[in-house]
C-alpha positions as CSV (number, residue, x, y, z in Angstrom):
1,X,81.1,118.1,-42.4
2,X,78.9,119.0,-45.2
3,X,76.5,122.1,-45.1
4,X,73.3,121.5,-44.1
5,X,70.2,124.4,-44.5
6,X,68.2,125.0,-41.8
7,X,66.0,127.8,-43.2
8,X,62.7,125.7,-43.7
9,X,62.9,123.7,-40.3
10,X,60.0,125.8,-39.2
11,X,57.8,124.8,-41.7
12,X,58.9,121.3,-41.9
13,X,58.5,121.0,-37.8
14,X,55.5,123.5,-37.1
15,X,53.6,123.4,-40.5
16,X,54.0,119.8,-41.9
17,X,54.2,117.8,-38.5
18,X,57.4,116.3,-39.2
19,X,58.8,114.5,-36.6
20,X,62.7,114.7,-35.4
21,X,63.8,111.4,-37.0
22,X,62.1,112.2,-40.3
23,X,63.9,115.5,-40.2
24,X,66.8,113.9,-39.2
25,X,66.6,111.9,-42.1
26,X,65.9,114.5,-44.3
27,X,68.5,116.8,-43.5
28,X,71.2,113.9,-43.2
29,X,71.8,114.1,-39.3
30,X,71.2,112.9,-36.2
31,X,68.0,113.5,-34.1
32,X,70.2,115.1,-31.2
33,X,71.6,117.8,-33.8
34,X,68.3,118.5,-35.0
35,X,67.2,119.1,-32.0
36,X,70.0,121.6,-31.2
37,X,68.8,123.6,-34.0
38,X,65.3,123.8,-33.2
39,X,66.1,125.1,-29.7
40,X,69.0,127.9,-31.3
41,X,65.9,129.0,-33.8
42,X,63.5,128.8,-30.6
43,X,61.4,126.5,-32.0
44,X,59.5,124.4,-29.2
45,X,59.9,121.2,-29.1
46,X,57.0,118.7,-29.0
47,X,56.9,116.5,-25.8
48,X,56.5,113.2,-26.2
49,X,52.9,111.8,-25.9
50,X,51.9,110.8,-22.5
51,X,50.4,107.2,-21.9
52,X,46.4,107.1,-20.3
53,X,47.1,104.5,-17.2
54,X,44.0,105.3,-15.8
55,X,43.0,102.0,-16.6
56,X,45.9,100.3,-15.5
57,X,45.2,98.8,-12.4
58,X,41.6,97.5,-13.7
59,X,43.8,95.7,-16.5
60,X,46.2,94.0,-14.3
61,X,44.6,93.3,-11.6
62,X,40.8,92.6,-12.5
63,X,41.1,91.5,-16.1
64,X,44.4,89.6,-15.2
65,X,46.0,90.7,-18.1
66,X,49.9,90.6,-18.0
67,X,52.9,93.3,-19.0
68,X,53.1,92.2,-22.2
69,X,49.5,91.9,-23.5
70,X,48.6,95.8,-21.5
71,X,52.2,97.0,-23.5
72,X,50.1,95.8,-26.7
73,X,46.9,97.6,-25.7
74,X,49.0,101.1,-24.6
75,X,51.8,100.6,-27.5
76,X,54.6,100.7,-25.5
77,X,57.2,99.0,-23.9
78,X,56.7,96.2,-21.4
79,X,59.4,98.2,-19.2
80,X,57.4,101.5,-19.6
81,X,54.5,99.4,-17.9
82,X,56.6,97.9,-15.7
83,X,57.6,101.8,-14.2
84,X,53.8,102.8,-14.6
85,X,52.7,100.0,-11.8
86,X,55.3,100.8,-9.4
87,X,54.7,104.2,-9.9
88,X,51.4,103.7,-8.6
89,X,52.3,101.2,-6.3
90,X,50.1,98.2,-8.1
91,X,51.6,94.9,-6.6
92,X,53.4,93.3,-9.4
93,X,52.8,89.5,-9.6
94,X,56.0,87.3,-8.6
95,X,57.6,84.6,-11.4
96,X,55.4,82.3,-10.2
97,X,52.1,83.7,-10.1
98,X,52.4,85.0,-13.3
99,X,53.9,81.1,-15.0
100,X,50.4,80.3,-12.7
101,X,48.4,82.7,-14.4
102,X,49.8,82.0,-18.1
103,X,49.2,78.2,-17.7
104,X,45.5,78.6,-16.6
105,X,45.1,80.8,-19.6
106,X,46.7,78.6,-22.2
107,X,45.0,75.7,-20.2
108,X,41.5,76.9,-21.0
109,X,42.2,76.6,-25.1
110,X,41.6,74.1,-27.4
111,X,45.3,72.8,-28.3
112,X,43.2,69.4,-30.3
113,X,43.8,68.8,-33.4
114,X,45.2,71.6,-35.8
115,X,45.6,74.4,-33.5
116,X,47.9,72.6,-31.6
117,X,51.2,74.4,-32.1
118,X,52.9,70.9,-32.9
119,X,50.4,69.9,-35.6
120,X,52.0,68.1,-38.5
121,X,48.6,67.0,-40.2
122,X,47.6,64.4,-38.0
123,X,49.8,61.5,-38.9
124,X,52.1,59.7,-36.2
125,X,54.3,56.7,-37.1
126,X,54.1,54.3,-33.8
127,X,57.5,52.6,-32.6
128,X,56.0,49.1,-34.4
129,X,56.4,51.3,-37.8
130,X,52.0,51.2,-38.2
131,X,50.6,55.0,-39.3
132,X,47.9,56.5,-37.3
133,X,45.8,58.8,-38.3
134,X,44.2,62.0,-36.2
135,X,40.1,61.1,-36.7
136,X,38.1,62.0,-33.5
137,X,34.7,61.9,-35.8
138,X,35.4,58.0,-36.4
139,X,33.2,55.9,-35.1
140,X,36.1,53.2,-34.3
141,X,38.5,56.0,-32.8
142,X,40.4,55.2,-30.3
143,X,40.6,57.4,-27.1
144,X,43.3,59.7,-28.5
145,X,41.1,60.2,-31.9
146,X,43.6,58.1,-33.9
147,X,42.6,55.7,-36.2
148,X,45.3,52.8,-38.4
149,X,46.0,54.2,-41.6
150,X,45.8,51.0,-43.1
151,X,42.0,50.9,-41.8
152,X,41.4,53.7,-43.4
153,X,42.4,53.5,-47.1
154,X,40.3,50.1,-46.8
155,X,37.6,51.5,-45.5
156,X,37.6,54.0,-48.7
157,X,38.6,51.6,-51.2
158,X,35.4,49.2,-49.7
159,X,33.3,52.5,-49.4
160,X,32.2,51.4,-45.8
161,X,33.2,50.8,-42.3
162,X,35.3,48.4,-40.9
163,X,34.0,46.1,-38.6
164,X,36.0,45.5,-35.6
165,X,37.1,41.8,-36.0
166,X,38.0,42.5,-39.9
167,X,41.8,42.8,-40.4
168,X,43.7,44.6,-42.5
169,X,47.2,42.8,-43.4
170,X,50.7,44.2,-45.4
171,X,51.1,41.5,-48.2
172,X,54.7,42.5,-48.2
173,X,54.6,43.6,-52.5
174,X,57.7,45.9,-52.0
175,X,58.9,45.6,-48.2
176,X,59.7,42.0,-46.5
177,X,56.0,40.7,-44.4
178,X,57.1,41.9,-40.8
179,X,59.5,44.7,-41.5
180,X,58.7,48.3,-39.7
181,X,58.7,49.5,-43.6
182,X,56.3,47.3,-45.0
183,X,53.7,48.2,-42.1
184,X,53.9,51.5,-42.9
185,X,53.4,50.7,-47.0
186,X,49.5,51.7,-46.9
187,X,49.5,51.7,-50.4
188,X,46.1,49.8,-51.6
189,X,47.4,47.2,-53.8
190,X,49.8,46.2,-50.2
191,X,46.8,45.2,-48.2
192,X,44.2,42.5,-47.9
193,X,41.4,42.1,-45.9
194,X,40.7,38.7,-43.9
195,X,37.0,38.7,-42.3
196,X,38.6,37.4,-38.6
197,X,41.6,37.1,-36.9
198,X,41.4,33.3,-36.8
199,X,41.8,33.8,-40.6
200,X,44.6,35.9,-40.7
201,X,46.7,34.4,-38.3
202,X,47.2,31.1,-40.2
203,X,48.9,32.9,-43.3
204,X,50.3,35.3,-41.1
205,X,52.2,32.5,-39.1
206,X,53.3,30.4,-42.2
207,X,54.4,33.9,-43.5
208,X,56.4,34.4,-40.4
209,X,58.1,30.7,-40.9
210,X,59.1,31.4,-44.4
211,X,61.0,34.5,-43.1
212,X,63.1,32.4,-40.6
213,X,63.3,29.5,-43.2
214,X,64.9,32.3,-45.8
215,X,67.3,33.6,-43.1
216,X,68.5,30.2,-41.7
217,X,68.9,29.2,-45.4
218,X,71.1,32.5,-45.9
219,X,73.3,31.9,-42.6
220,X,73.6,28.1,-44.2
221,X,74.7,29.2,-47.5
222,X,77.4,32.0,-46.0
223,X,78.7,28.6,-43.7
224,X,79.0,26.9,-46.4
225,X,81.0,29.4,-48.8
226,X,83.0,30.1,-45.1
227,X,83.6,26.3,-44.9
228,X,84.6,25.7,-48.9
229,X,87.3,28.4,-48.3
230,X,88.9,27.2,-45.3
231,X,88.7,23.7,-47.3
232,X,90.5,25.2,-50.2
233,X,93.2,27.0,-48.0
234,X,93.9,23.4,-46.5
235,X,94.6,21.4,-49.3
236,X,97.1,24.4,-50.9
237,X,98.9,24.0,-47.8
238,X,99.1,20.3,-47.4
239,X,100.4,20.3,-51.2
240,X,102.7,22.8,-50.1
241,X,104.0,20.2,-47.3
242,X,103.7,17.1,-49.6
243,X,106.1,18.8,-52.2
244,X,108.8,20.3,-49.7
């Protein structure tokens, strides 16, 4: 064990207002040998500061204020004021009434918008694959405060509002028309806007028909390769026959 001097503890303890652990530190030791020391030089040691609960039961009980948020105020523990109320024999609030009490005060804040712990800048893709966007001051808001994305970078690129029977429709530039993808393409040279519904439901539909026109004519092209081959592996084996 290496030599340690203890001539200046006095000064370090008394004078400067060191505390154990930065003498501890210091000196290369452990708080409990320092302490030894102190006592064989009889040196006094400082007790520990003693907390003011004379407030305690007005915290708890009239300000409704729980363990942890009175350990913040006293800087302390939870567990030290935990001891203090059943020291003093302060009823301490079951599981329940304190989940009761924590609800009602989380209950009364505004969670809207961006102090919502779950905030992600207001944009939600919906199970249809369309954007909406988080816009309570909008006059066409829904009851949520969401508006379509695809509304939106119309109404900007217009420099107005939409009216409600205007439609805003996914041309399909990089996406196929009808895919989840191409709803969410919001990109300005994507949409087009038809002045009713009436209107965009009759491209819409003969859009919708080409789709299934492609895809029948792409099943009919993989029968047909399916139906060559099979024609191919026929006549090999009848020439096989014909020559045995």
């Amino acid at each position: 064990m290496k030599d340690i001097n203890w001539d200046n503890l006095e000064e370090l303890y008394i004078e400067k207002k060191m505390s154990s652990p930065e003498i501890a530190k210091l000196k290369g030791c452990s708080p409990p040998t320092l302490r030894n020391h102190l006592r064989k030089q009889g040196i006094e040691i400082r007790k520990t500061a003693k907390y003011d609960w004379r407030d305690l039961e007005d915290l708890y009980l009239k300000e409704q204020l729980s363990m942890d948020e009175i350990a913040i105020i006293k800087v302390c523990p939870t567990c030290t004021v935990y001891a203090a109320l059943k020291s003093r024999n302060i009823p301490i609030r079951t599981h329940k009434e304190a989940a009761r009490l924590a609800f009602s005060k989380h209950k009364m804040r505004d969670y809207k918008g961006s102090n919502h712990p779950r905030w992600k800048g207001g944009r939600i893709k919906t199970p249809l694959g369309y954007i909406i966007v988080y816009k309570p001051n909008h006059p066409y808001a829904n009851k949520t405060g969401r508006v379509m994305e695809h509304r939106l970078v119309m109404e900007e690129k217009l420099g107005r509002y939409l009216f409600p029977w205007e439609v805003v429709h996914h041309k399909g530039t990089k996406y196929p028309m009808g895919s989840i993808e191409n709803r969410g393409d919001n990109r300005v040279e994507n949409l087009v806007i038809y002045p009713s519904h009436s209107e965009h439901i009759v491209p819409t539909r003969i859009q919708t028909r080409l789709n299934r026109l492609e895809l029948e004519v792409r099943e009919l092209r993989k029968s047909n390769r399916l139906l060559q081959w099979q024609i191919k592996e026929l006549k090999e084996a009848l020439q096989y026959k014909l020559e045995d």
